[in-house]
RODO-2510 file (C-alpha; in nm, 4 decimals, decimal comma):
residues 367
     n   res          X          Y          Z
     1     x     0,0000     0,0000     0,0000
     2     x     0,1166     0,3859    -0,0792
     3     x     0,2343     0,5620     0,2431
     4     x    -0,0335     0,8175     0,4044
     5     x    -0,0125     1,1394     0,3485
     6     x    -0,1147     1,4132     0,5540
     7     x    -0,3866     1,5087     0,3311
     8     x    -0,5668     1,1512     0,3979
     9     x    -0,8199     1,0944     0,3285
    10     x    -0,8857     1,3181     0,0479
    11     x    -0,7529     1,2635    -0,2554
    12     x    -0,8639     1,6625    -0,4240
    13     x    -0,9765     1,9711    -0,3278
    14     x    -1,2470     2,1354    -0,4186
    15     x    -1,3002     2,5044    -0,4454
    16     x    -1,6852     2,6824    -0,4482
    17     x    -1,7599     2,9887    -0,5607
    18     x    -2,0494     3,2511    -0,6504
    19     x    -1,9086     3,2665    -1,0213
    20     x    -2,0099     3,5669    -1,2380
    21     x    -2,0187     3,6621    -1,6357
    22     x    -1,7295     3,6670    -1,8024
    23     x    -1,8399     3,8765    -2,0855
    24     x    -2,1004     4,1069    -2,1381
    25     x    -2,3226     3,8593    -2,3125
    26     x    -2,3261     3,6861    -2,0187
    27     x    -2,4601     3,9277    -1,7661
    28     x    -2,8368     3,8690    -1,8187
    29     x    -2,8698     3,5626    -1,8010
    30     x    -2,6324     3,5178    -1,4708
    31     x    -2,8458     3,7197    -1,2952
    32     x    -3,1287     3,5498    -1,3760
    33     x    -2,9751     3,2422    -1,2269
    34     x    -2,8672     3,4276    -0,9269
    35     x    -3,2465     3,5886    -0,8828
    36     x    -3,4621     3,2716    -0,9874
    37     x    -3,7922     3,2430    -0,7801
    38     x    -3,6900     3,5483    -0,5815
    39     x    -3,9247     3,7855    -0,7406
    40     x    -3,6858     4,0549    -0,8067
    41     x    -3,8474     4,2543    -1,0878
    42     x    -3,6624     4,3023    -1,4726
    43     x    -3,5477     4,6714    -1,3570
    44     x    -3,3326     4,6137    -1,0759
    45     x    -3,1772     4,3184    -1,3061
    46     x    -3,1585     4,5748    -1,6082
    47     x    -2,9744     4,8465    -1,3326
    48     x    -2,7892     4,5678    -1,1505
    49     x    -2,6679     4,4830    -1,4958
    50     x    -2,5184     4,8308    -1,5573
    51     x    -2,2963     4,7887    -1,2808
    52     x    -2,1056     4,5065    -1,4948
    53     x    -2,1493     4,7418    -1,7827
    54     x    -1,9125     4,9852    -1,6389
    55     x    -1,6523     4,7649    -1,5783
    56     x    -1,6655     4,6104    -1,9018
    57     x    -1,9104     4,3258    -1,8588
    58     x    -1,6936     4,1229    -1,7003
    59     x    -1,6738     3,9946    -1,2971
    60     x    -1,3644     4,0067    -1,1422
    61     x    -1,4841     3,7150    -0,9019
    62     x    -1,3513     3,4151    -1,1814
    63     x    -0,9987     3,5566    -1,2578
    64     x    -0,9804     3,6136    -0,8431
    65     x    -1,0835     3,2192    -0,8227
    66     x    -0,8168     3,1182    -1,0601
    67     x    -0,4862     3,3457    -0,9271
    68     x    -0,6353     3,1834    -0,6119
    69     x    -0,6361     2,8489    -0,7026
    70     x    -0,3291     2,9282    -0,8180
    71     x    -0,1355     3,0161    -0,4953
    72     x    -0,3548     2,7612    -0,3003
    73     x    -0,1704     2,4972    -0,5333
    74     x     0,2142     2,6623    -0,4713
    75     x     0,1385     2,6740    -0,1050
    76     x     0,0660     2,2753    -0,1162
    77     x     0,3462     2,2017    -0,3180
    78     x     0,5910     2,4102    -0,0972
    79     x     0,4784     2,2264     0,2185
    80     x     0,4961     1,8727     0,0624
    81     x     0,1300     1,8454    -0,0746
    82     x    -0,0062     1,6993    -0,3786
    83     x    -0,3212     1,7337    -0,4366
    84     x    -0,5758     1,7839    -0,7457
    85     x    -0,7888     2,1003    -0,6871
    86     x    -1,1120     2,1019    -0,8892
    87     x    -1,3245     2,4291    -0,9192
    88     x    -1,7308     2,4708    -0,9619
    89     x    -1,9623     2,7660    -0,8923
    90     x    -2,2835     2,7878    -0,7704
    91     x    -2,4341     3,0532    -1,0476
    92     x    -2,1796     3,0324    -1,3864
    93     x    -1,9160     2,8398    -1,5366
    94     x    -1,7765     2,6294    -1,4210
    95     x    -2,1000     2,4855    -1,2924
    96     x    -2,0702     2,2430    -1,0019
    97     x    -2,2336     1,9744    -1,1908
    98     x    -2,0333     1,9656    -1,4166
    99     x    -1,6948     2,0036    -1,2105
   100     x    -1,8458     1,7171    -0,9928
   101     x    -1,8823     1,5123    -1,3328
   102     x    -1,5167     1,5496    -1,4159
   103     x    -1,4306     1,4790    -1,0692
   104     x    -1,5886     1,1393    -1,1114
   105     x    -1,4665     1,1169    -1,4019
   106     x    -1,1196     1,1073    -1,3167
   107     x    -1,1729     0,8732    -0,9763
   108     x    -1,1904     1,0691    -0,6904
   109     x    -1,3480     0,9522    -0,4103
   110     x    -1,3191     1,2053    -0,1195
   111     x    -1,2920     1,5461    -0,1065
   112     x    -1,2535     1,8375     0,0693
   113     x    -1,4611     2,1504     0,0261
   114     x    -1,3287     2,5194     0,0839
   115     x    -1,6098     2,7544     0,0119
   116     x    -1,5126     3,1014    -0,0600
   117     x    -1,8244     3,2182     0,2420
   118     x    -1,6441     3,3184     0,5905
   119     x    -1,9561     3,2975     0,7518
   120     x    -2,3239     3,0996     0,8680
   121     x    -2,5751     3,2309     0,7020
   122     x    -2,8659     3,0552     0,4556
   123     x    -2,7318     3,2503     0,1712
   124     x    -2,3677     3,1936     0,3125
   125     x    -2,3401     2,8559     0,3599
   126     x    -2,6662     2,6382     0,3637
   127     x    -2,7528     2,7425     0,0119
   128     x    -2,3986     2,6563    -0,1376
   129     x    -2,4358     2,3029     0,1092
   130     x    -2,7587     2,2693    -0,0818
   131     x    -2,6021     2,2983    -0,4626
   132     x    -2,3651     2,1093    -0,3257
   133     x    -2,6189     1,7955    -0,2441
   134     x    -2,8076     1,8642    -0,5846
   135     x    -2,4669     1,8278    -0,8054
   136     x    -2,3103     1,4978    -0,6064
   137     x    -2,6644     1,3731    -0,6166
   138     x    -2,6564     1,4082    -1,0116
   139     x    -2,3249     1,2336    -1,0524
   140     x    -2,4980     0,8762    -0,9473
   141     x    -2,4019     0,6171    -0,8569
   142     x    -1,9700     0,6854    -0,8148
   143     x    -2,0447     0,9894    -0,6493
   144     x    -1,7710     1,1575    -0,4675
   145     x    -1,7861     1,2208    -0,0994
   146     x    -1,7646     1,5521     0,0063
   147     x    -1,6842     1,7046     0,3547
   148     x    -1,6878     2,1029     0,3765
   149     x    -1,4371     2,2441     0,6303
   150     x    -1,5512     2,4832     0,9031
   151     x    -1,6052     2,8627     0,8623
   152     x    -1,2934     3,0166     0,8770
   153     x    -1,4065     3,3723     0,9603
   154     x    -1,1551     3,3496     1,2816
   155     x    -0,9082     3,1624     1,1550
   156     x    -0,5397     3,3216     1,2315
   157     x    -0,4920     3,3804     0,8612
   158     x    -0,8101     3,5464     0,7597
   159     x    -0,7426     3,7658     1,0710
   160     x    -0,3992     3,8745     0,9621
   161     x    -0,5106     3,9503     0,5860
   162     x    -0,7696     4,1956     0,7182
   163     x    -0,5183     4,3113     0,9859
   164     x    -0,2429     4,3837     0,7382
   165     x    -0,4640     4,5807     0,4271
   166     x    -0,6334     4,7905     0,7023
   167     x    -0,3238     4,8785     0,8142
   168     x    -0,1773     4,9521     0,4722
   169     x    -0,5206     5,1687     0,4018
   170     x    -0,4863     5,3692     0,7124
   171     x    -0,1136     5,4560     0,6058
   172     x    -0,2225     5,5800     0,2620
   173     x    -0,3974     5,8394     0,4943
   174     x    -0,2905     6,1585     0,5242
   175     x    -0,1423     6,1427     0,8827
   176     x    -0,4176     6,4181     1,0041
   177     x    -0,7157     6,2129     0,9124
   178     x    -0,5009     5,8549     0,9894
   179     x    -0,5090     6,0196     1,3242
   180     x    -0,8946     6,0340     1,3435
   181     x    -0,9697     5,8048     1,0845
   182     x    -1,3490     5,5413     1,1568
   183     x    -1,2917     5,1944     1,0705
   184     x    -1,6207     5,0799     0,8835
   185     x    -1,6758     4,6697     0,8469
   186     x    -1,8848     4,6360     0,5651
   187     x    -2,0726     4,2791     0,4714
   188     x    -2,3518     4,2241     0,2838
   189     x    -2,6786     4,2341     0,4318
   190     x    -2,9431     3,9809     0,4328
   191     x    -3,2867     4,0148     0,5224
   192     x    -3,3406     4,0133     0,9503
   193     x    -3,5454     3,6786     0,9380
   194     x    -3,2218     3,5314     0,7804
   195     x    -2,9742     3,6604     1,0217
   196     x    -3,1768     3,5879     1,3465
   197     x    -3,1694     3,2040     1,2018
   198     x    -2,8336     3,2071     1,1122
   199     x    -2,6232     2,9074     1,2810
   200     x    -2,7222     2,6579     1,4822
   201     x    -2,8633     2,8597     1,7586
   202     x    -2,9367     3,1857     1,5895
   203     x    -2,7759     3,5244     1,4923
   204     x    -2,4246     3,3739     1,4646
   205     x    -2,4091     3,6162     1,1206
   206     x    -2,3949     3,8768     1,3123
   207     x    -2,2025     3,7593     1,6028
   208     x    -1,9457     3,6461     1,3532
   209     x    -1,8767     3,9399     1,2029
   210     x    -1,8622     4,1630     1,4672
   211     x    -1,5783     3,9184     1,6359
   212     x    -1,4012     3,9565     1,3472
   213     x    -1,4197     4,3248     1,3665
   214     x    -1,2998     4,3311     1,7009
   215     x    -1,0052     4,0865     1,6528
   216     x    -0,8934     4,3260     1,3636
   217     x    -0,9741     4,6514     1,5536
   218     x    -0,7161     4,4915     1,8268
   219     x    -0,4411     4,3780     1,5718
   220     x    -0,4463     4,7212     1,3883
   221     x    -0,4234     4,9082     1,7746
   222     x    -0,1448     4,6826     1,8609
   223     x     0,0532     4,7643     1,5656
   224     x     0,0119     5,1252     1,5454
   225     x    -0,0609     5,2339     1,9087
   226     x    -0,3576     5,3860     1,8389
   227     x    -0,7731     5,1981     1,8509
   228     x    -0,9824     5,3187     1,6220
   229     x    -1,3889     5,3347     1,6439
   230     x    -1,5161     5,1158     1,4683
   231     x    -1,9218     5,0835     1,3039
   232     x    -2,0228     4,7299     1,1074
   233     x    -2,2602     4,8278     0,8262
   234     x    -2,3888     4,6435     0,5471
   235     x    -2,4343     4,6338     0,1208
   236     x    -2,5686     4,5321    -0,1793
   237     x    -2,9357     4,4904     0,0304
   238     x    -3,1362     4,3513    -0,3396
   239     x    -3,4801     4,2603    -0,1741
   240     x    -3,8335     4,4187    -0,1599
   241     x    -3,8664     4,7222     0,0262
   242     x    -4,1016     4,6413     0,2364
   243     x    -3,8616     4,3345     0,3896
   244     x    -3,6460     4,4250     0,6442
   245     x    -3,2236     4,3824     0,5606
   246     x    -2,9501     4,4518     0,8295
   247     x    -2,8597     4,8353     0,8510
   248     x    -2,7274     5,0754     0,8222
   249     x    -2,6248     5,0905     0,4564
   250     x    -2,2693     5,1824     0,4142
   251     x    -2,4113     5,5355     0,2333
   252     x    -2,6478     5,6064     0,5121
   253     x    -2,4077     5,5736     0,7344
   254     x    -2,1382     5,8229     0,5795
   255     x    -2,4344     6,0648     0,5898
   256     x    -2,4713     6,0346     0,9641
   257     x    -2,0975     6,0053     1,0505
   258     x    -1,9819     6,3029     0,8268
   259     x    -2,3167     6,5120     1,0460
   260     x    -2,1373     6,4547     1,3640
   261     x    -1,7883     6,5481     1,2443
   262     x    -1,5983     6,2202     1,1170
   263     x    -1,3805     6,3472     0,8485
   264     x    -1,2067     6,0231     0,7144
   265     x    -1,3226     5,6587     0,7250
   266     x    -1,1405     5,3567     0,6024
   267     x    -1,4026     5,0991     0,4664
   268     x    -1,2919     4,7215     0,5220
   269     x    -1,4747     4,4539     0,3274
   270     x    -1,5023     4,2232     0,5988
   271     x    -1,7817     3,9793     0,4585
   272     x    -1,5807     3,9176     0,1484
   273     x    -1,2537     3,6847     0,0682
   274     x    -1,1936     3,8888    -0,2703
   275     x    -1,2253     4,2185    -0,4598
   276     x    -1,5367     4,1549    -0,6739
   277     x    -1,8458     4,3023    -0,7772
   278     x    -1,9868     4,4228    -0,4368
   279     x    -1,6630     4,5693    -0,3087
   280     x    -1,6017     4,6943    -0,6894
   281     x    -1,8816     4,8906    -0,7353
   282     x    -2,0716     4,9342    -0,3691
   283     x    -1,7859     5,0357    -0,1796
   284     x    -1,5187     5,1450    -0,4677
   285     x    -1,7818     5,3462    -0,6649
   286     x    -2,1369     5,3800    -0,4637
   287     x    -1,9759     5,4417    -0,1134
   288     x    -1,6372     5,5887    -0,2296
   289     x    -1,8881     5,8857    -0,4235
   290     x    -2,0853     5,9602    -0,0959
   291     x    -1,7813     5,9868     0,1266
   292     x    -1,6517     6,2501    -0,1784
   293     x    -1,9541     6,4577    -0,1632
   294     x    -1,9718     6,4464     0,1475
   295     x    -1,5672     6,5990     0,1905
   296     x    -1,5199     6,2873     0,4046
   297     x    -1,1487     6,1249     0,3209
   298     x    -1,2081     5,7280     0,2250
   299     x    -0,9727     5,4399     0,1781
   300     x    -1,0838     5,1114     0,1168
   301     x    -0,8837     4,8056     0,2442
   302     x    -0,7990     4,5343     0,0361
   303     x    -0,9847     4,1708     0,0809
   304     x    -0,7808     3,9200     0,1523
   305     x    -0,7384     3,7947    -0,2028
   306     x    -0,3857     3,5572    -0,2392
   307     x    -0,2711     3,7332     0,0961
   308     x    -0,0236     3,3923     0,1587
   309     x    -0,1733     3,4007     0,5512
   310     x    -0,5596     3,3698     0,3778
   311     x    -0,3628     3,1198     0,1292
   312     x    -0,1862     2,9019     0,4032
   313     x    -0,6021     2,9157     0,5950
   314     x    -0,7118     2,6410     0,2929
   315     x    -0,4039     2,4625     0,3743
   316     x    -0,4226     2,4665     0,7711
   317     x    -0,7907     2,3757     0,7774
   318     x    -0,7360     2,0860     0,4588
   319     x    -0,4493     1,9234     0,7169
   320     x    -0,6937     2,0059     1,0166
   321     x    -1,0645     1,8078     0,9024
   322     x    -0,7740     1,4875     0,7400
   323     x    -0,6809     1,4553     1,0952
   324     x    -1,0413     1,4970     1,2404
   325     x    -1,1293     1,2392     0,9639
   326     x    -0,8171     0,9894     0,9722
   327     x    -0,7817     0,9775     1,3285
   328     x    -1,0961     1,0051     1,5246
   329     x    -1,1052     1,1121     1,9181
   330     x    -0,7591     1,2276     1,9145
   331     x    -0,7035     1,6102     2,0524
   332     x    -0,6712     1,7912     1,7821
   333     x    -0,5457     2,1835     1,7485
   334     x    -0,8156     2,3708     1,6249
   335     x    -0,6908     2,7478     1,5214
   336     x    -0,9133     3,0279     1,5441
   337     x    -0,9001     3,3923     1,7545
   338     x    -1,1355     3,5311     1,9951
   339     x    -1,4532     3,4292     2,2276
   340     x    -1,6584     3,2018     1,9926
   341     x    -1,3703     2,9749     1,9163
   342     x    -1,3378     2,7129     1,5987
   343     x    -1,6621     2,6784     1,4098
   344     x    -1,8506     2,3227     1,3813
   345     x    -1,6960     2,1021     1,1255
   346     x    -2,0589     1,9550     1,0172
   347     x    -2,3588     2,1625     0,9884
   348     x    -2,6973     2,0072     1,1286
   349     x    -2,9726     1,9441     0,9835
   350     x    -3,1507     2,2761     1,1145
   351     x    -2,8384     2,5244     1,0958
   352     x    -2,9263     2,8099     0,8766
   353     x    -3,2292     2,7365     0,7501
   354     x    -3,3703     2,7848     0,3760
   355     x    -3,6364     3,0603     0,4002
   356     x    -3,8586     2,9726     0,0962
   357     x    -3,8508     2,5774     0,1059
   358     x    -3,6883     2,2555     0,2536
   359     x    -3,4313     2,1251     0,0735
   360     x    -3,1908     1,8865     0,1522
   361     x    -2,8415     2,0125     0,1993
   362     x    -2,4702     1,8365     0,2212
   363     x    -2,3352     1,8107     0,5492
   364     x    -2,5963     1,7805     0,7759
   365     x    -2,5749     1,6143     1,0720
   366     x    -2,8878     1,5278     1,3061
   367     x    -2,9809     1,7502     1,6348
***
């Protein structure tokens, strides 16, 4: 028999994203994908759709998949690791279907699953669990089995990405308004019904994202000497007016910061792992034209991108759930920062619950 490896006992990796168009052609009917059953009507689509329009009618989520894929491969290789990483999204091409189909297709039989989601949340981690179910279940009978590792929103390396491009954006500051400068975590918002069900004991999408803030808050403070204040406020809201969505809005909040004085914010795109189309145009162009006419100075800091500490997280958690797997019982180190420690590694069967209808999702693990 081959020796074990580490990475036992998966034999690929498998990467999940949103996916977007990669040409302009493309646009319509992606967000018709991403909207089905939702109700949203053809304007917002036809507005929403100018937004890709400006930047050419192309996302920058794919090409951010591949450069990560990319340095998630190096970092393997330079620690030792060999291992096939496969790539499917939940809304374009590659579709997981089909990157299921070609898994089987070329004999794997385990894998693990790194979603490109920090957080619990139906829209940020059931509903990829559910696609997920719906594309092994269509690769009958040699499907592969699948295990998706934990949430990683306070995982050392995630941490440290944030840490180090808030940093960098509060140095691009001029030192006046570094000195007074409002850090501003932005996510995106989901409706209130959604975030109060979020984990497996409620409002953990919230929760989550305010640890990281803090964590991030401390690192910068520790570094420079100085703690900023600190809001978390929310994006890209898409539903019905009449539905309530997590506030404030990002815009609504530079109007009531820059009425009580603030003069210079640096926005931090905490819910995100990358520089796509929300950060792009809600906080580059949207929020980045408020703070303007408003005279309040704005940086944005980066996402965490190929940052090798967010890189070496895929790694770290890969080596982590082969050793939960492999070797059952044994204490394990499980890294993660701050009060709500390491996430579950299995989601149950009621965790973040689908709003409209119940589907069955991969993963799930009685209560």
């Amino acid at each position: 028999m081959p020796p074990r490896t580490l990475t036992d006992p998966y034999d690929a990796l498998l990467l999940v994203s949103f996916g977007g168009p990669e040409k302009l052609d493309d646009v319509m009917p992606f967000l018709d994908n991403v909207t089905r059953g939702r109700g949203i009507p053809r304007e917002r689509l036809e507005e929403v759709a100018e937004h890709y329009v400006a930047v050419g009618g192309r996302s920058p989520i794919n090409d951010q998949c591949r450069a990560f894929i990319e340095a998630v491969g190096h970092d393997l290789e330079a620690h030792g690791l060999r291992l096939p990483i496969y790539w499917g999204n939940r809304n374009w091409h590659p579709y997981l279907p089909d990157t299921l189909q070609a898994m089987r297709a070329d004999g794997v039989r385990r894998a693990a699953v790194f979603v490109t989601s920090a957080y619990a949340s139906y829209s940020g981690c059931r509903q990829y669990r559910e696609n997920l179910y719906d594309a092994v279940d269509s690769t009958s009978p040699q499907r592969p089995h699948l295990d998706k590792l934990r949430h990683y929103f306070n995982h050392p390396g995630f941490v440290e990405a944030f840490a180090d491009t808030t940093t960098a954006a509060l140095e691009r500051l001029a030192p006046g308004d570094r000195e007074q400068a409002r850090l501003l975590f932005v996510t995106h918002s989901i409706p209130l019904t959604m975030a109060a069900a979020a984990g497996p004991d409620g409002d953990a999408y919230v929760r989550q994202h305010r640890s990281v803030a803090e964590l991030v808050v401390d690192e910068v403070a520790d570094r420079s000497g100085r703690r900023h204040d600190w809001d978390l406020v929310y994006c890209s809201r898409s539903g019905p007016p009449q539905v309530p969505w997590l506030e404030p809005d990002i815009n609504d909040h530079l109007e009531n910061l820059a009425g009580s004085g603030t003069g210079a914010v640096v926005v931090v795109p905490i819910g995100f792992v990358s520089d796509h189309m929300e950060v792009v145009h809600d906080l580059d162009t949207e929020a980045a034209a408020t703070a303007d006419k408003l005279g309040v100075a704005f940086e944005r800091a980066g996402a965490p991108g190929t940052h090798p500490a967010f890189v070496a997280t895929v790694r770290e958690l890969l080596l982590e759930r082969a050793a939960l797997e492999s070797r059952p019982g044994q204490a394990l180190e499980r890294l993660s920062l701050g009060r709500l420690g390491a996430a579950w590694d299995a989601c149950a069967a009621t965790c973040c619950p689908n709003p409209r209808e119940d589907r069955p999702a991969l993963c799930q693990v009685p209560v």
